[in-house]
C-alpha positions in Angstrom: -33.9 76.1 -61.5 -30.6 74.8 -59.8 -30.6 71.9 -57.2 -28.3 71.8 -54.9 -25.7 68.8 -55.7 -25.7 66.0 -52.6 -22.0 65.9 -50.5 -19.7 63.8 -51.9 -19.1 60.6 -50.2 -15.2 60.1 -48.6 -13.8 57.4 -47.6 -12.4 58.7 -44.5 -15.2 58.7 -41.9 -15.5 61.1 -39.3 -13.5 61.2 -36.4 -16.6 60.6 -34.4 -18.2 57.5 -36.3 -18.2 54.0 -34.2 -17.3 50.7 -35.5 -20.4 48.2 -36.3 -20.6 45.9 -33.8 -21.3 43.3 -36.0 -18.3 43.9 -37.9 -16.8 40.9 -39.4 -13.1 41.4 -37.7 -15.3 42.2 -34.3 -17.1 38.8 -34.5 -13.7 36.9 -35.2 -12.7 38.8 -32.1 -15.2 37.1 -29.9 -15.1 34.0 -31.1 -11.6 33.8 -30.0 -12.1 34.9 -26.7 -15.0 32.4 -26.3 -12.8 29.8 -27.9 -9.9 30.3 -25.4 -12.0 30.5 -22.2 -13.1 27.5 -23.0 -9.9 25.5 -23.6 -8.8 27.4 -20.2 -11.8 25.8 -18.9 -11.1 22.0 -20.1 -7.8 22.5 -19.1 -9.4 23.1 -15.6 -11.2 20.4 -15.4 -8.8 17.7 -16.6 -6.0 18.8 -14.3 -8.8 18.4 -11.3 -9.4 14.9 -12.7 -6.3 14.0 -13.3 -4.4 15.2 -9.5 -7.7 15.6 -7.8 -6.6 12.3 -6.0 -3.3 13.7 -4.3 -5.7 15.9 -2.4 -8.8 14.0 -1.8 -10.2 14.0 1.4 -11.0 10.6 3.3 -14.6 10.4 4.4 -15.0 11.0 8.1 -14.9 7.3 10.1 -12.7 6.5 7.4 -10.1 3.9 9.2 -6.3 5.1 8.6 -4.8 1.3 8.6 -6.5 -2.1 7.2 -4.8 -5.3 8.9 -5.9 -7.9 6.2 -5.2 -11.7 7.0 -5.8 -14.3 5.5 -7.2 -17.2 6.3 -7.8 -20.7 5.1 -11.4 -22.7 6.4 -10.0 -25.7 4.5 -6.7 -26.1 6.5 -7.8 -24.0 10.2 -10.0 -25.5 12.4 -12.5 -22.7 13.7 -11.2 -22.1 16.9 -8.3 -21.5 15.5 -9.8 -18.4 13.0 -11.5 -17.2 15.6 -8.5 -16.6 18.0 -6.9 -15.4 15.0 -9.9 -11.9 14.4 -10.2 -11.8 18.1 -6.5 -10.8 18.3 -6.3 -8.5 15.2 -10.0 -7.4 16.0 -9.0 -6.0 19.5 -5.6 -4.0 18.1 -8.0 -2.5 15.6 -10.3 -1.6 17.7 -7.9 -0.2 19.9 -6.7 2.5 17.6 -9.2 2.7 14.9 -8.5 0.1 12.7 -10.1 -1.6 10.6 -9.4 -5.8 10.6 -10.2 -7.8 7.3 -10.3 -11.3 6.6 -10.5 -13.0 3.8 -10.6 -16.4 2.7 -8.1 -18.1 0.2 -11.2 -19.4 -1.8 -12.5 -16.5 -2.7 -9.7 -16.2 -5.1 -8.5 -17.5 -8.6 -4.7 -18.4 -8.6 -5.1 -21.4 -11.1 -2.5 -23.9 -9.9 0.0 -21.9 -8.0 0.3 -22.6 -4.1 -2.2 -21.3 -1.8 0.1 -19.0 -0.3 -0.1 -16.6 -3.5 -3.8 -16.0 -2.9 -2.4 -13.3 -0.6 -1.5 -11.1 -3.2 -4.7 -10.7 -4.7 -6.3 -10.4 -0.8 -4.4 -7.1 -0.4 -6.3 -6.2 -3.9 -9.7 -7.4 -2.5 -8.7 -5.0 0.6 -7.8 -1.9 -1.5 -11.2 -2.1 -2.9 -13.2 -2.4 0.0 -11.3 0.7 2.0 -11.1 2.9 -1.1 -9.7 5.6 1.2 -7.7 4.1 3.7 -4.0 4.9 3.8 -2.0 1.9 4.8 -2.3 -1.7 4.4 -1.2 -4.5 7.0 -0.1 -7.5 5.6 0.2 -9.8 8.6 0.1 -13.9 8.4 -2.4 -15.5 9.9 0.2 -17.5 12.2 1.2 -14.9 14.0 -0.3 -12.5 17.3 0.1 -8.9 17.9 1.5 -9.4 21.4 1.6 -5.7 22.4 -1.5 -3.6 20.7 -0.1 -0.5 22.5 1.8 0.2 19.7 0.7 2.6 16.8 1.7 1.1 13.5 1.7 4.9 12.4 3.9 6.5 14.8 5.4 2.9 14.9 6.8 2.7 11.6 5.0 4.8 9.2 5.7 8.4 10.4 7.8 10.0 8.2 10.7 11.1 10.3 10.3 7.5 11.9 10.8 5.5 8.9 13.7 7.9 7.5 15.5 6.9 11.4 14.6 3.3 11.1 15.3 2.7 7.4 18.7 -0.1 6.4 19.7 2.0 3.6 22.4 0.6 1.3 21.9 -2.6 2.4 21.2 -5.8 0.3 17.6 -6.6 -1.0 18.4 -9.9 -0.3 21.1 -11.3 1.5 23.5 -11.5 2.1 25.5 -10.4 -1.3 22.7 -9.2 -3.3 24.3 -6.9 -5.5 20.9 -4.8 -5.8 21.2 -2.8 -2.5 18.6 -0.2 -0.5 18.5 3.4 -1.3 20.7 5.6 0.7 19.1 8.9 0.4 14.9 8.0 0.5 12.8 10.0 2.0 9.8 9.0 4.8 7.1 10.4 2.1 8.4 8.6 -0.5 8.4 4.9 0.7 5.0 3.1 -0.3 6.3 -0.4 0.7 7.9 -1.1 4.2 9.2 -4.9 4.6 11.9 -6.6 6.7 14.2 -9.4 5.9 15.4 -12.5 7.6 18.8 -14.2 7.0 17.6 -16.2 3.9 15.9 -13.3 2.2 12.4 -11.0 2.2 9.9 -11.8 4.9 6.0 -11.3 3.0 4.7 -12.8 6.0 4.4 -8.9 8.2 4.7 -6.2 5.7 3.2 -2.7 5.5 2.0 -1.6 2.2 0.4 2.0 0.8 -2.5 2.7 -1.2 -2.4 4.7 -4.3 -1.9 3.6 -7.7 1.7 2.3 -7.3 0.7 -0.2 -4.8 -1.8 -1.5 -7.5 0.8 -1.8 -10.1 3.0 -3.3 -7.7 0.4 -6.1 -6.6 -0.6 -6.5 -10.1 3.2 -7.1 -11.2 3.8 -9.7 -8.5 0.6 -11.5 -9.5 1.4 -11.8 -12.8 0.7 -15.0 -14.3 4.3 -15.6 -15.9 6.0 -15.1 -12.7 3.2 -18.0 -10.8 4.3 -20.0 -13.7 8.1 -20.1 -13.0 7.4 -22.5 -9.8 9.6 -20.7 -7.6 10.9 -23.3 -4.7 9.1 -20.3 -2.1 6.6 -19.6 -4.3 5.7 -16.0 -4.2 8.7 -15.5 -1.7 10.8 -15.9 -4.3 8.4 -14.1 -6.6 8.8 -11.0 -4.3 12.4 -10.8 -4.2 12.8 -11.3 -8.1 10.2 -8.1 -8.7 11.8 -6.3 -6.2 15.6 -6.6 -7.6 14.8 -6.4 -11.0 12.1 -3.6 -11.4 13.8 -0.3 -10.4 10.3 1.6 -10.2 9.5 -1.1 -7.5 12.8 -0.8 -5.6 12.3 3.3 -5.5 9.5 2.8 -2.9 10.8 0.3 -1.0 12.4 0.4 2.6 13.7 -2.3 5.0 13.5 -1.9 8.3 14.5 -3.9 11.3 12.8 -7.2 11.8 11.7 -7.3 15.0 9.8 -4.0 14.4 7.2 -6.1 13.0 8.1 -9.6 12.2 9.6 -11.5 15.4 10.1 -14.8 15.3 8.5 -17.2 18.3 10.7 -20.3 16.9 14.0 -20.5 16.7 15.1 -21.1 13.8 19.2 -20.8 13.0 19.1 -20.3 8.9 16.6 -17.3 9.5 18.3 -15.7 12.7 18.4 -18.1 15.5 17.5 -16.2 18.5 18.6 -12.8 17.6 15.4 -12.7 15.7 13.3 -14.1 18.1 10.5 -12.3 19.9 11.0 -10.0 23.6 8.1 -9.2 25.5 7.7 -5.8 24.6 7.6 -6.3 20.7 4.9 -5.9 18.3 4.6 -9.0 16.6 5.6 -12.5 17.1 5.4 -14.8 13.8 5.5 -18.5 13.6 7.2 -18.6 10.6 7.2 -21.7 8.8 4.8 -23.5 10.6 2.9 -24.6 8.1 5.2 -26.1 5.9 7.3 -27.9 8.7 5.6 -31.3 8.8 6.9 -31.6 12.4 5.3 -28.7 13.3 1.6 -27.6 14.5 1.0 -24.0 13.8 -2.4 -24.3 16.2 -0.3 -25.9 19.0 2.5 -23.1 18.8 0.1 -20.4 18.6 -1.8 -21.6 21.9 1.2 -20.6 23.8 1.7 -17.1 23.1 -2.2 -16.8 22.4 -2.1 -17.6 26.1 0.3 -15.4 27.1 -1.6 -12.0 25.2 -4.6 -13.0 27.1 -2.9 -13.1 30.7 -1.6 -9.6 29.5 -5.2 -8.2 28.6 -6.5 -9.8 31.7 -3.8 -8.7 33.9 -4.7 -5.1 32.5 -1.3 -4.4 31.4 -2.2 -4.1 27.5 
């Protein structure tokens, strides 16, 4: 009896015959797909972390401007603190502000001059208004004589600041060789501050929050410049980082002094009267009365303290 013989096998297989799923080259297959939606994913994820902050969103309330001075309970009596918040208090208020105030004691500068604890007050106030946009840096011997004005539209507006910028002009004068910008944009200035005759004023300036500011603070601070004993002490400081760090100068713009830094003495190395304050401007600043032993910072501020009040009283403000 014959069998019949069984097909021979070929290794061709017919036209209609489907690849295993579970084919070696298809599970390589998957596993790079996997792998590369993942990395897409991390990629995500860090560019979110890393430039999620350029488009963070303030939490509502959040106050657009921080006026931080500071004060000293060891050297002002307590009237003279408290006319001091009551006049950056009611600007604040007015526009929704925010006013802080904090004392030169609650900071470490080792055995500089009091004066630098102001540095690491503008620090103290970045942390406490995470989200808040600009910083005002305003002595405590001074009064915002006309709270009418918006610091934002004031100064800070980009088409503003690009109109009231000195460009090309001498960091510090009056033959500084390190001169202003000429072609710096509104958006791109993160530190606004005038200048007097003998060189930067840090007494009024206007700062903005972000991580440049911090590095800027933090190189100002810096222990090896508080240890040169500059004759202005963090003036001079200022004016040093400022001409000599070119990732500092970038950001910075001078504008005209009696935009926010009139003088209520007058004094002829720093201006003489041309720098003195109008009625009408935004600031008046007693500038060196604190280390003029002829002079009585409490007795000059009386006066123009005076003077606001009979404006807010009058209505007029």
């Amino acid at each position: 009896m014959h069998f019949a013989m069984p097909p021979r096998k070929t290794s061709q297989p017919p036209p209609y015959a489907r690849a295993s799923r579970s084919s070696p080259i298809r599970r390589k297959q998957l596993q790079f797909v996997a792998l590369t939606g993942c990395t897409l994913l991390l990629l995500i994820y860090l560019a979110i972390r890393l430039f999620g902050s350029s488009i963070e969103r303030a939490p509502p309330g959040t106050p657009e401007v921080v006026v931080v001075t500071l004060l000293d309970e060891a050297t002002m009596s307590d009237e003279y603190r408290a006319r001091i918040m009551e006049n950056r208090k009611y600007y604040a208020d007015k526009h929704g502000y925010a006013s802080f105030f904090p004392d030169v004691s609650d900071y470490d500068y080792g055995n500089s001059p009091r004066s630098w604890a102001m540095v690491p007050a503008l620090r103290h106030a970045m942390t406490k208004y995470p989200h808040s946009t600009y910083f005002f840096n305003l002595s405590p011997h001074s009064l915002i004589m006309n709270p009418k004005i918006s610091l934002t539209s004031h100064v800070m507006d980009n088409k503003r600041l690009e109109s009231i910028m000195l460009r090309d002009k001498p960091v510090v004068p009056p033959d500084s060789v390190i001169r202003t910008f000429t072609h710096l944009k509104g958006d791109k200035v993160d530190l606004v501050l005038t200048q007097d005759r003998e060189g930067l004023c840090q007494g009024s300036f206007i700062i903005r929050r972000g991580e440049w500011a911090k590095f800027f603070l933090d190189t100002w601070f810096d222990p090896l410049y508080r240890s040169y004993n500059f004759q202005k002490a963090e003036a001079h400081a200022l004016e040093h980082v400022v001409q000599w760090h070119p990732t500092i100068l970038t950001k910075l713009a001078l504008v005209p002094q009696n935009l926010i830094n009139s003088y209520g003495v007058d004094i002829a190395s720093r201006g003489g009267k041309e720098v003195m304050y109008k009625e009408g401007e935004f600031v008046v600043r007693l500038v060196g009365c604190e280390l003029d032993s002829t002079r009585y910072c409490e007795k000059e501020f009386d006066m123009y303290y005076q003077q606001w009040k009979s404006y807010l009283n009058k209505g007029t403000l």
